[in-house]
SEVEXRO-683325 format. One record per residue (C-alpha): residue in one letter; y, z, x. Coordinates in Angstrom, 2 decimals. Each point is the difference from the previous one (the first is absolute). Layout:
N
A | Y | Z | X
...
! end
This chain:
304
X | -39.43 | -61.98 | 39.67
X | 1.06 | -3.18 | 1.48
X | -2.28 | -3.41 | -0.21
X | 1.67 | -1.94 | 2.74
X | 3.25 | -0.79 | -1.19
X | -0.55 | 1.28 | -3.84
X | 0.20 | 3.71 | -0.71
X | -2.61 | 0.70 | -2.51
X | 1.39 | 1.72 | -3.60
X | -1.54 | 3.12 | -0.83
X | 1.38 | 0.04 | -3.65
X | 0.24 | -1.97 | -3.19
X | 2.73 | 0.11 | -2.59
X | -1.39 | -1.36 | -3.77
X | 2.83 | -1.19 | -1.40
X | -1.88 | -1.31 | -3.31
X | 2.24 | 2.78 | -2.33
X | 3.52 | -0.46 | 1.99
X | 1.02 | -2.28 | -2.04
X | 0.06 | 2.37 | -2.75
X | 1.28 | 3.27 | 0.88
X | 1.52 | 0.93 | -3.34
X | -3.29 | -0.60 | -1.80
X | -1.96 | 2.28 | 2.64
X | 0.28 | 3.35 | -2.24
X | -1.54 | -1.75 | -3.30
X | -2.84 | -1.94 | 2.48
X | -0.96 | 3.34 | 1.59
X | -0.76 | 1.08 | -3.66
X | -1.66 | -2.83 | -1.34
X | -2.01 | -0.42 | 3.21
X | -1.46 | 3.46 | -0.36
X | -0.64 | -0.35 | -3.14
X | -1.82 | -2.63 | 0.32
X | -1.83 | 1.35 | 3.03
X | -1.07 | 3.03 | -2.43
X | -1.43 | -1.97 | -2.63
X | -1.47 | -2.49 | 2.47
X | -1.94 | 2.97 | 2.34
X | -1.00 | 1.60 | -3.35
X | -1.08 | -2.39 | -2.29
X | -2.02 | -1.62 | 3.06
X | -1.51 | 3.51 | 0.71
X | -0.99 | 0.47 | -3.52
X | -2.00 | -3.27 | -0.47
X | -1.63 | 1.21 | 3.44
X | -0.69 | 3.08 | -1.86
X | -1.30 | -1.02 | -3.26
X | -2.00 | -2.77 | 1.85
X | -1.78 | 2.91 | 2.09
X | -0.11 | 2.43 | -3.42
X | -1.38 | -2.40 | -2.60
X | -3.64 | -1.64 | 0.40
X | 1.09 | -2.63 | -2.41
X | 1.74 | -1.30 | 2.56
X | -2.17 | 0.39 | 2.88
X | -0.68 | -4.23 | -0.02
X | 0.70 | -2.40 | 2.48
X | 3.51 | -1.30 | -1.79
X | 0.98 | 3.60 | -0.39
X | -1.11 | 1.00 | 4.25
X | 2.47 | -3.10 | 0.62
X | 2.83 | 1.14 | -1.86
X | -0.22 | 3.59 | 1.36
X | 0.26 | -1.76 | 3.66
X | 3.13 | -1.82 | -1.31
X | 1.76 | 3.28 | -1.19
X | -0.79 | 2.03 | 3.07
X | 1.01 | -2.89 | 2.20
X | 3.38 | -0.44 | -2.29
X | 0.72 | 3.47 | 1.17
X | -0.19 | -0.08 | 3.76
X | 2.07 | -3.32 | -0.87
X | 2.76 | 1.53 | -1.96
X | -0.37 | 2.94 | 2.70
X | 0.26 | -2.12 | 2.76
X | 3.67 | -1.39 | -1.08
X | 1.61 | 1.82 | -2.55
X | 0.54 | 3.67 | 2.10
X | 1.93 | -2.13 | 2.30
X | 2.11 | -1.83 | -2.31
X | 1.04 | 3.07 | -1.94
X | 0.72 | 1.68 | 3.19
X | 2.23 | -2.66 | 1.14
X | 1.55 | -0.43 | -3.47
X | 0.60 | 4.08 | -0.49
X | 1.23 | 0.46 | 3.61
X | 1.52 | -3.10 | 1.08
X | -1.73 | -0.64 | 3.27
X | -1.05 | -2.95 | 0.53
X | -1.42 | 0.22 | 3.32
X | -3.88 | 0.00 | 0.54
X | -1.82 | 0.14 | 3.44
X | -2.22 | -3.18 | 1.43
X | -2.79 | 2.36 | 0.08
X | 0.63 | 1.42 | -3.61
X | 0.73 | -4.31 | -0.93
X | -3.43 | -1.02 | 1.47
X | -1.59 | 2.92 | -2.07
X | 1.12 | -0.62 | -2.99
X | -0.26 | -4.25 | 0.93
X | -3.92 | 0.70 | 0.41
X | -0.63 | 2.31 | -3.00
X | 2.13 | -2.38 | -2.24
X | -1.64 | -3.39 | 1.18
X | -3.75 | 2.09 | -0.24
X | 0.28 | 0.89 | -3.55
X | 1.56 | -3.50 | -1.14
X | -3.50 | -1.58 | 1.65
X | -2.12 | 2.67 | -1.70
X | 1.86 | -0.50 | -3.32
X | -0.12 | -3.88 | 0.35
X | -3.92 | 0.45 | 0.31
X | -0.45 | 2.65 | -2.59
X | 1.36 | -2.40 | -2.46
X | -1.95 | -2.93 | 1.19
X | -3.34 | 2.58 | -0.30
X | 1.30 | 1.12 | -3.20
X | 0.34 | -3.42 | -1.41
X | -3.81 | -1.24 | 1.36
X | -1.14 | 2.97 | -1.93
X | 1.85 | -1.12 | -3.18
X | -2.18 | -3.52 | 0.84
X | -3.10 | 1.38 | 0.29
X | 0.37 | 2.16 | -3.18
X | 1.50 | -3.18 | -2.13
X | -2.13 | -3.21 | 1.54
X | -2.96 | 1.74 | 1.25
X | -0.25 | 3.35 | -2.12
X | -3.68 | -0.14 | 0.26
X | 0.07 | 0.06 | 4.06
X | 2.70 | 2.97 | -0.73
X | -2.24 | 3.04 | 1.12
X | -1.79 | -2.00 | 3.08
X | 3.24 | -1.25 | 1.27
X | 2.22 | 2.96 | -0.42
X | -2.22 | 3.47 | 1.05
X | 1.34 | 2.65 | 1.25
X | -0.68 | -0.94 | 3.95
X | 1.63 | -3.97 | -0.82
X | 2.98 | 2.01 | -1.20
X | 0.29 | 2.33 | 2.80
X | -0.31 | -2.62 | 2.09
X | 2.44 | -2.26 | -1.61
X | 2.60 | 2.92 | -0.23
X | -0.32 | 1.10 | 3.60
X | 0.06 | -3.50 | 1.13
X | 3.67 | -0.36 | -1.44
X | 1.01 | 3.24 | 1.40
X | -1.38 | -0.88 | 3.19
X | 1.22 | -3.43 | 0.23
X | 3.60 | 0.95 | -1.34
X | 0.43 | 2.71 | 2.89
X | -1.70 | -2.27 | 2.95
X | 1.52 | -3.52 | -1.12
X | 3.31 | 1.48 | 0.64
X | -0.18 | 2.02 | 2.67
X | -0.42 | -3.16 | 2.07
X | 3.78 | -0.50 | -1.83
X | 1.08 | 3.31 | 1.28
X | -1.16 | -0.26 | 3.76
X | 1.74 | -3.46 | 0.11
X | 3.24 | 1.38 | -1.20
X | -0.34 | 3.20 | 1.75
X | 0.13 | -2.30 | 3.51
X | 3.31 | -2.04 | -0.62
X | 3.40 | 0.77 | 1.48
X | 2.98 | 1.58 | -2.50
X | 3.08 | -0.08 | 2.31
X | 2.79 | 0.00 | -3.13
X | 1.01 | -0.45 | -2.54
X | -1.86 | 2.78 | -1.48
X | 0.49 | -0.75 | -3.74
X | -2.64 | -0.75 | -2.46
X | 1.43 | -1.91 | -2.80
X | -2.83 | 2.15 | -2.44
X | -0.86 | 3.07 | -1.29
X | -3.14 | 0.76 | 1.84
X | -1.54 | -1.58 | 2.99
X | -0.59 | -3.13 | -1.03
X | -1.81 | -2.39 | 2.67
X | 1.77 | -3.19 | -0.81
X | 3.56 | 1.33 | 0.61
X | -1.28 | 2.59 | 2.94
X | -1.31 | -3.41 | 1.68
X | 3.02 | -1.84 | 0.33
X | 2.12 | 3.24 | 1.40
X | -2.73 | 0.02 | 3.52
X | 1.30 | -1.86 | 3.22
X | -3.11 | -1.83 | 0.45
X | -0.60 | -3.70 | -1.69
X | -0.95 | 0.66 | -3.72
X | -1.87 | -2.48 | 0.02
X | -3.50 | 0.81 | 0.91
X | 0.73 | 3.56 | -2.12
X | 1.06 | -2.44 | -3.22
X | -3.33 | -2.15 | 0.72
X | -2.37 | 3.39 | 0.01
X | 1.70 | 1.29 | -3.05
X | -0.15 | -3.59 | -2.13
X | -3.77 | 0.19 | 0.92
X | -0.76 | 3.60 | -0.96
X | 2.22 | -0.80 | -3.04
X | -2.70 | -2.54 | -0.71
X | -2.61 | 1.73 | 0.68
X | 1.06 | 3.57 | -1.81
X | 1.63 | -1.85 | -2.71
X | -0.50 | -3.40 | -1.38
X | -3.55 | -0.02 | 0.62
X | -0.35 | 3.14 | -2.05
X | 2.25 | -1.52 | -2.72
X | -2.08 | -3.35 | -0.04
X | -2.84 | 1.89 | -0.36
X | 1.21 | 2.17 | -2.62
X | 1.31 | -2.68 | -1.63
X | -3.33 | -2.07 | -0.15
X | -1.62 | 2.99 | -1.67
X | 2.80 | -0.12 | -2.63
X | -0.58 | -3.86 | -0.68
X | -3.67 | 0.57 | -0.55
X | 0.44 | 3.28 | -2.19
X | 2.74 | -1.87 | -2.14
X | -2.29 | -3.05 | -0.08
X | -2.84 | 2.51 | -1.23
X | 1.65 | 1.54 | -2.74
X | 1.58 | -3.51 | -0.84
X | -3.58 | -0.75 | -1.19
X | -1.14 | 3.26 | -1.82
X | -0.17 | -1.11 | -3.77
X | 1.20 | 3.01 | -1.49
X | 4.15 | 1.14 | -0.04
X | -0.91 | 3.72 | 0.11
X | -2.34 | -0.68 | 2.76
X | 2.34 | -2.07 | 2.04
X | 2.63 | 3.00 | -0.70
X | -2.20 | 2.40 | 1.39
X | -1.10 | -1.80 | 2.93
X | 4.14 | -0.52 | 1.09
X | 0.45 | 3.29 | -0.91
X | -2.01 | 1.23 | 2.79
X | 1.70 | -1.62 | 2.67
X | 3.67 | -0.85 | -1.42
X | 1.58 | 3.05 | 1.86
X | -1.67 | -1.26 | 2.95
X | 1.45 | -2.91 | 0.15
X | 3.19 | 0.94 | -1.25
X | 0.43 | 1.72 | 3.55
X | -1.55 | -2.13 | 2.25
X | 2.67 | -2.79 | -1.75
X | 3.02 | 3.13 | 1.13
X | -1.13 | 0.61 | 3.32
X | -1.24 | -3.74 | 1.20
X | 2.75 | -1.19 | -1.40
X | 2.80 | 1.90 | 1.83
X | -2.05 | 0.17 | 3.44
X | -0.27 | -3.80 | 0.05
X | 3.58 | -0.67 | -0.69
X | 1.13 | 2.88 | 2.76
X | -2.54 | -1.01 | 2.54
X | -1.24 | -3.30 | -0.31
X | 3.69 | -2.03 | -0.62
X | 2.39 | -0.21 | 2.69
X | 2.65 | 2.50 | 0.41
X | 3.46 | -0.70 | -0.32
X | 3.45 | 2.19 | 0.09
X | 0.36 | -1.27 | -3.65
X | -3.48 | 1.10 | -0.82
X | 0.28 | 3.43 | 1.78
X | 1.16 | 1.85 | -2.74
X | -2.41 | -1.79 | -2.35
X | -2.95 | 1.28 | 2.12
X | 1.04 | 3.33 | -0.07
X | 0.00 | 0.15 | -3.84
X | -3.34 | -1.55 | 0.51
X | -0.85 | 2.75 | 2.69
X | 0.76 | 2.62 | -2.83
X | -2.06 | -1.70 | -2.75
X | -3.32 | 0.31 | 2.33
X | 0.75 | 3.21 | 1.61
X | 1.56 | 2.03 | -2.53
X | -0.66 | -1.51 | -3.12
X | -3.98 | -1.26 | 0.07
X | -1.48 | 3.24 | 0.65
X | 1.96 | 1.94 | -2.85
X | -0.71 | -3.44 | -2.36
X | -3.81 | 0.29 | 1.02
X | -0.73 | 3.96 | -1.45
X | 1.80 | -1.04 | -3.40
X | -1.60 | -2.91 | -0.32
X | -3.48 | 0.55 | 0.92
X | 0.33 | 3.32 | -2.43
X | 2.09 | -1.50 | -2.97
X | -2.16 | -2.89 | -0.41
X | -3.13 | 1.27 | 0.64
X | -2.11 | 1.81 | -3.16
X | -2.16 | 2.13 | 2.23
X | 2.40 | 1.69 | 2.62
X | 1.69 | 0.93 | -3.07
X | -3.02 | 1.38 | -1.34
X | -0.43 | 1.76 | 3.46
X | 3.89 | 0.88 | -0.13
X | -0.73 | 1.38 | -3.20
X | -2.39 | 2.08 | 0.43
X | 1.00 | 1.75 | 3.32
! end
Protein backbone atom coordinates (compact mmCIF):
# COMPACT_ATOMS: atom_id res chain seq x y z
CA UNK A 1 0.00 0.00 0.00
CA UNK A 2 1.45 3.27 -0.82
CA UNK A 3 1.20 6.50 1.70
CA UNK A 4 2.00 9.19 -0.79
CA UNK A 5 5.42 8.75 -1.65
CA UNK A 6 6.28 5.91 1.16
CA UNK A 7 5.22 2.34 0.49
CA UNK A 8 4.10 0.98 3.74
CA UNK A 9 6.16 -2.45 5.06
CA UNK A 10 4.07 -5.27 5.71
CA UNK A 11 6.85 -7.29 7.56
CA UNK A 12 9.37 -7.14 10.35
CA UNK A 13 12.67 -8.94 10.58
CA UNK A 14 13.94 -9.33 14.61
CA UNK A 15 17.29 -9.46 14.27
CA UNK A 16 17.96 -9.58 18.23
CA UNK A 17 19.64 -13.48 17.80
CA UNK A 18 21.61 -12.74 14.32
CA UNK A 19 24.33 -11.92 15.87
CA UNK A 20 24.69 -15.28 17.18
CA UNK A 21 23.90 -17.90 14.81
CA UNK A 22 26.28 -20.56 16.10
CA UNK A 23 24.83 -20.33 19.60
CA UNK A 24 21.11 -20.71 18.17
CA UNK A 25 20.98 -24.71 18.69
CA UNK A 26 22.08 -24.50 22.58
CA UNK A 27 19.51 -21.16 23.02
CA UNK A 28 16.63 -23.12 21.47
CA UNK A 29 17.32 -25.66 24.33
CA UNK A 30 17.84 -23.58 27.14
CA UNK A 31 14.94 -21.34 26.11
CA UNK A 32 12.54 -24.25 26.26
CA UNK A 33 13.67 -25.33 29.08
CA UNK A 34 13.20 -22.60 30.71
CA UNK A 35 9.78 -22.00 29.19
CA UNK A 36 8.85 -25.59 30.75
CA UNK A 37 9.80 -24.90 34.15
CA UNK A 38 8.53 -21.33 33.92
CA UNK A 39 4.68 -22.43 32.52
CA UNK A 40 4.82 -25.24 35.14
CA UNK A 41 6.07 -24.08 38.18
CA UNK A 42 3.73 -20.88 37.61
CA UNK A 43 0.75 -23.31 36.98
CA UNK A 44 1.46 -25.22 40.06
CA UNK A 45 1.49 -22.29 42.57
CA UNK A 46 -1.91 -21.41 40.66
CA UNK A 47 -2.84 -24.83 41.57
CA UNK A 48 -1.88 -25.29 45.06
CA UNK A 49 -3.16 -21.67 45.71
CA UNK A 50 -6.74 -22.87 44.40
CA UNK A 51 -6.22 -26.58 46.30
CA UNK A 52 -5.06 -25.52 49.75
CA UNK A 53 -7.38 -23.28 52.14
CA UNK A 54 -4.30 -22.36 54.02
CA UNK A 55 -3.63 -20.31 51.44
CA UNK A 56 -6.83 -18.91 50.52
CA UNK A 57 -5.59 -15.15 52.17
CA UNK A 58 -5.22 -12.02 50.60
CA UNK A 59 -1.11 -12.35 50.17
CA UNK A 60 -1.66 -15.81 48.83
CA UNK A 61 -4.96 -14.46 46.06
CA UNK A 62 -2.04 -11.91 44.99
CA UNK A 63 0.56 -14.27 44.32
CA UNK A 64 -1.75 -16.67 42.42
CA UNK A 65 -2.55 -13.46 40.06
CA UNK A 66 1.26 -13.05 39.65
CA UNK A 67 1.81 -16.75 38.52
CA UNK A 68 -1.09 -16.91 36.14
CA UNK A 69 -0.15 -13.54 34.72
CA UNK A 70 3.74 -14.83 34.50
CA UNK A 71 2.30 -17.38 32.20
CA UNK A 72 0.41 -15.49 29.55
CA UNK A 73 3.81 -13.40 29.90
CA UNK A 74 6.24 -16.13 29.23
CA UNK A 75 3.45 -17.31 26.61
CA UNK A 76 3.23 -14.21 25.02
CA UNK A 77 7.17 -14.16 23.99
CA UNK A 78 8.86 -17.22 24.37
CA UNK A 79 6.75 -19.47 21.44
CA UNK A 80 8.05 -16.88 19.18
CA UNK A 81 11.55 -16.76 20.13
CA UNK A 82 11.99 -20.51 20.06
CA UNK A 83 10.34 -20.56 16.77
CA UNK A 84 12.64 -18.11 15.34
CA UNK A 85 15.66 -19.66 17.09
CA UNK A 86 14.66 -23.51 15.91
CA UNK A 87 13.71 -22.40 12.36
CA UNK A 88 15.67 -19.47 11.53
CA UNK A 89 13.05 -17.07 10.35
CA UNK A 90 13.22 -14.09 11.44
CA UNK A 91 10.44 -12.45 9.78
CA UNK A 92 7.18 -11.53 11.73
CA UNK A 93 4.08 -9.70 10.25
CA UNK A 94 3.00 -5.89 11.46
CA UNK A 95 -0.19 -7.41 12.41
CA UNK A 96 1.42 -10.46 14.29
CA UNK A 97 4.23 -7.32 15.79
CA UNK A 98 1.29 -5.15 17.07
CA UNK A 99 -0.18 -8.38 18.73
CA UNK A 100 2.37 -9.46 20.44
CA UNK A 101 3.50 -5.31 21.13
CA UNK A 102 -0.03 -5.04 23.01
CA UNK A 103 -0.06 -8.35 24.95
CA UNK A 104 3.65 -7.74 26.00
CA UNK A 105 3.23 -3.97 27.10
CA UNK A 106 -0.44 -5.25 28.95
CA UNK A 107 1.09 -7.75 31.15
CA UNK A 108 4.30 -5.55 32.05
CA UNK A 109 1.46 -2.80 33.42
CA UNK A 110 -0.49 -5.55 35.19
CA UNK A 111 2.73 -7.02 36.66
CA UNK A 112 4.09 -3.48 37.60
CA UNK A 113 0.72 -3.05 39.62
CA UNK A 114 0.49 -6.49 41.04
CA UNK A 115 3.71 -5.83 42.74
CA UNK A 116 2.85 -2.40 43.88
CA UNK A 117 -0.67 -4.19 45.39
CA UNK A 118 1.39 -6.91 46.65
CA UNK A 119 3.75 -4.69 48.47
CA UNK A 120 0.66 -2.31 50.13
CA UNK A 121 -0.55 -5.60 51.39
CA UNK A 122 2.87 -6.47 52.95
CA UNK A 123 2.24 -2.66 54.67
CA UNK A 124 -0.88 -3.18 55.94
CA UNK A 125 0.02 -6.62 57.44
CA UNK A 126 3.51 -5.16 59.02
CA UNK A 127 2.47 -1.28 60.10
CA UNK A 128 -1.14 -1.69 60.47
CA UNK A 129 -1.72 -5.54 61.23
CA UNK A 130 -4.64 -4.66 63.32
CA UNK A 131 -6.55 -2.79 60.25
CA UNK A 132 -5.34 -6.16 58.29
CA UNK A 133 -8.87 -7.86 57.95
CA UNK A 134 -10.89 -4.37 57.33
CA UNK A 135 -8.46 -3.24 54.78
CA UNK A 136 -7.77 -6.37 52.89
CA UNK A 137 -11.43 -8.48 52.46
CA UNK A 138 -12.09 -10.40 49.95
CA UNK A 139 -14.10 -7.59 47.72
CA UNK A 140 -10.80 -4.83 48.48
CA UNK A 141 -8.75 -7.66 46.98
CA UNK A 142 -10.82 -8.38 44.06
CA UNK A 143 -10.96 -5.07 43.45
CA UNK A 144 -7.36 -4.31 43.82
CA UNK A 145 -6.46 -7.38 41.57
CA UNK A 146 -8.87 -6.56 38.78
CA UNK A 147 -7.90 -3.02 38.92
CA UNK A 148 -4.22 -4.02 37.86
CA UNK A 149 -5.45 -6.33 35.27
CA UNK A 150 -7.66 -3.80 34.00
CA UNK A 151 -5.40 -0.94 34.08
CA UNK A 152 -2.37 -3.02 32.61
CA UNK A 153 -4.53 -4.05 29.43
CA UNK A 154 -6.30 -0.40 28.94
CA UNK A 155 -3.13 1.84 29.86
CA UNK A 156 -1.47 0.30 26.94
CA UNK A 157 -3.72 -0.13 24.50
CA UNK A 158 -3.71 3.65 24.13
CA UNK A 159 0.29 2.56 23.34
CA UNK A 160 -0.85 0.12 20.77
CA UNK A 161 -3.42 2.34 18.77
CA UNK A 162 -0.69 5.08 18.63
CA UNK A 163 1.82 2.76 17.15
CA UNK A 164 -0.61 0.89 15.13
CA UNK A 165 -1.21 4.52 13.13
CA UNK A 166 2.50 5.42 12.17
CA UNK A 167 4.11 4.88 8.78
CA UNK A 168 6.96 1.82 8.37
CA UNK A 169 8.28 2.45 4.81
CA UNK A 170 11.93 0.48 5.44
CA UNK A 171 14.11 -0.51 6.83
CA UNK A 172 12.20 -3.30 8.26
CA UNK A 173 14.67 -4.51 10.94
CA UNK A 174 14.10 -4.59 14.58
CA UNK A 175 17.34 -4.52 16.33
CA UNK A 176 15.39 -7.06 19.25
CA UNK A 177 14.06 -10.17 19.84
CA UNK A 178 10.43 -9.41 20.16
CA UNK A 179 8.48 -6.35 19.34
CA UNK A 180 9.82 -4.04 21.36
CA UNK A 181 8.15 -0.40 21.17
CA UNK A 182 11.23 1.67 21.61
CA UNK A 183 13.15 0.20 18.62
CA UNK A 184 9.68 -0.42 16.48
CA UNK A 185 9.29 3.54 17.01
CA UNK A 186 12.24 4.77 15.47
CA UNK A 187 11.88 2.28 12.20
CA UNK A 188 8.08 4.41 11.25
CA UNK A 189 8.34 7.33 8.62
CA UNK A 190 6.48 9.66 10.70
CA UNK A 191 8.35 12.14 13.38
CA UNK A 192 9.10 9.96 16.52
CA UNK A 193 8.68 12.43 18.36
CA UNK A 194 5.20 12.76 19.57
CA UNK A 195 5.28 8.56 19.67
CA UNK A 196 8.65 8.94 22.11
CA UNK A 197 6.62 11.71 24.22
CA UNK A 198 3.36 9.21 24.68
CA UNK A 199 5.58 6.35 25.53
CA UNK A 200 7.98 8.46 28.23
CA UNK A 201 4.54 9.38 29.79
CA UNK A 202 2.90 5.95 29.93
CA UNK A 203 6.39 4.80 31.06
CA UNK A 204 5.71 7.12 33.96
CA UNK A 205 2.63 6.41 34.54
CA UNK A 206 2.82 2.28 34.20
CA UNK A 207 6.14 2.30 35.75
CA UNK A 208 7.83 4.66 38.06
CA UNK A 209 4.79 5.58 39.76
CA UNK A 210 4.18 1.96 40.59
CA UNK A 211 7.84 1.58 41.68
CA UNK A 212 7.64 4.81 43.93
CA UNK A 213 4.82 3.50 45.37
CA UNK A 214 6.10 0.17 45.96
CA UNK A 215 9.01 1.48 47.14
CA UNK A 216 7.36 3.77 49.87
CA UNK A 217 5.65 0.67 51.23
CA UNK A 218 9.12 -0.96 51.51
CA UNK A 219 10.60 2.14 53.48
CA UNK A 220 7.77 2.01 55.95
CA UNK A 221 7.78 -1.93 56.36
CA UNK A 222 11.71 -1.81 56.82
CA UNK A 223 11.24 1.18 59.14
CA UNK A 224 8.57 -1.09 61.05
CA UNK A 225 10.51 -4.00 61.64
CA UNK A 226 13.60 -1.65 62.32
CA UNK A 227 11.70 -0.95 65.59
CA UNK A 228 10.31 -4.43 66.69
CA UNK A 229 12.43 -5.25 69.91
CA UNK A 230 12.81 -8.76 69.41
CA UNK A 231 15.57 -10.47 66.59
CA UNK A 232 13.26 -13.47 65.99
CA UNK A 233 10.43 -11.17 65.56
CA UNK A 234 12.14 -8.82 63.23
CA UNK A 235 13.26 -12.18 61.28
CA UNK A 236 9.90 -13.21 60.90
CA UNK A 237 8.41 -10.07 59.92
CA UNK A 238 11.32 -9.82 56.74
CA UNK A 239 10.72 -13.16 56.19
CA UNK A 240 7.33 -12.55 55.00
CA UNK A 241 8.06 -10.18 52.45
CA UNK A 242 11.93 -10.74 51.52
CA UNK A 243 11.00 -12.76 48.31
CA UNK A 244 8.84 -9.98 47.50
CA UNK A 245 11.10 -7.65 47.35
CA UNK A 246 13.79 -9.60 46.06
CA UNK A 247 11.72 -9.47 42.67
CA UNK A 248 10.33 -6.30 42.57
CA UNK A 249 14.39 -5.18 43.05
CA UNK A 250 14.90 -7.86 39.47
CA UNK A 251 12.20 -6.61 37.53
CA UNK A 252 12.22 -2.60 38.47
CA UNK A 253 15.51 -2.72 38.18
CA UNK A 254 16.03 -3.96 34.58
CA UNK A 255 12.74 -2.12 33.22
CA UNK A 256 14.09 1.23 34.45
CA UNK A 257 17.47 0.87 32.98
CA UNK A 258 15.84 -0.50 29.42
CA UNK A 259 13.09 2.02 29.37
CA UNK A 260 13.64 4.93 31.31
CA UNK A 261 17.65 5.75 30.11
CA UNK A 262 18.32 6.80 26.73
CA UNK A 263 19.13 4.38 24.10
CA UNK A 264 22.26 4.25 22.43
CA UNK A 265 23.99 1.81 19.64
CA UNK A 266 26.52 1.10 22.49
CA UNK A 267 23.75 0.36 24.89
CA UNK A 268 21.70 -1.79 22.42
CA UNK A 269 23.12 -4.90 23.20
CA UNK A 270 23.12 -4.06 26.93
CA UNK A 271 19.29 -3.65 26.78
CA UNK A 272 18.74 -6.73 25.24
CA UNK A 273 20.50 -8.69 28.03
CA UNK A 274 18.31 -6.53 30.13
CA UNK A 275 15.23 -7.48 27.87
CA UNK A 276 16.07 -11.21 28.75
CA UNK A 277 16.49 -10.71 32.52
CA UNK A 278 12.68 -9.29 32.72
CA UNK A 279 11.16 -11.42 30.15
CA UNK A 280 12.73 -14.65 30.49
CA UNK A 281 14.32 -14.72 33.64
CA UNK A 282 11.72 -12.92 36.37
CA UNK A 283 8.91 -15.15 35.85
CA UNK A 284 10.98 -18.52 36.21
CA UNK A 285 12.98 -16.56 39.38
CA UNK A 286 9.42 -15.66 40.85
CA UNK A 287 7.89 -19.64 41.23
CA UNK A 288 11.33 -20.67 42.95
CA UNK A 289 11.45 -18.04 45.00
CA UNK A 290 8.09 -17.48 46.27
CA UNK A 291 8.11 -21.55 46.91
CA UNK A 292 11.77 -22.04 48.28
CA UNK A 293 11.48 -19.37 50.72
CA UNK A 294 8.23 -19.62 51.79
CA UNK A 295 7.33 -22.33 54.89
CA UNK A 296 3.71 -22.73 53.93
CA UNK A 297 3.63 -23.36 50.05
CA UNK A 298 6.01 -25.91 51.02
CA UNK A 299 3.73 -27.22 53.45
CA UNK A 300 1.02 -27.02 50.64
CA UNK A 301 3.73 -28.50 48.13
CA UNK A 302 4.11 -31.09 50.54
CA UNK A 303 1.18 -32.27 51.07
CA UNK A 304 -0.34 -32.36 47.50
Amino acid sequence: PENGNKTSITEFNLRGFGMLPELQIFLFLLFLVIYVVTVAGNLLIVVLVVADRHLHTPMYFFLGNLSCMETCYSSTLLPEMLAVLLTGDQIISVSGCLIQLYFFGSLVGTECFLLLVMSYDRYVAICNPLRYTAHMGVKACLQLAGSSWLWGFLGNGITTLAVSQLTFCGPNGIDHFFCDPVPLIRLSCDDPQMMEMLAFTLTLIFLLVPFLLTLTSYICIIATILRIPSTSGRQKAFSTCSSHLTVVTIYYGTLLISYMFPTTDLLGDFNKVLSVVYTVLTPLVNPLLYSLRNKEVKEALRKV
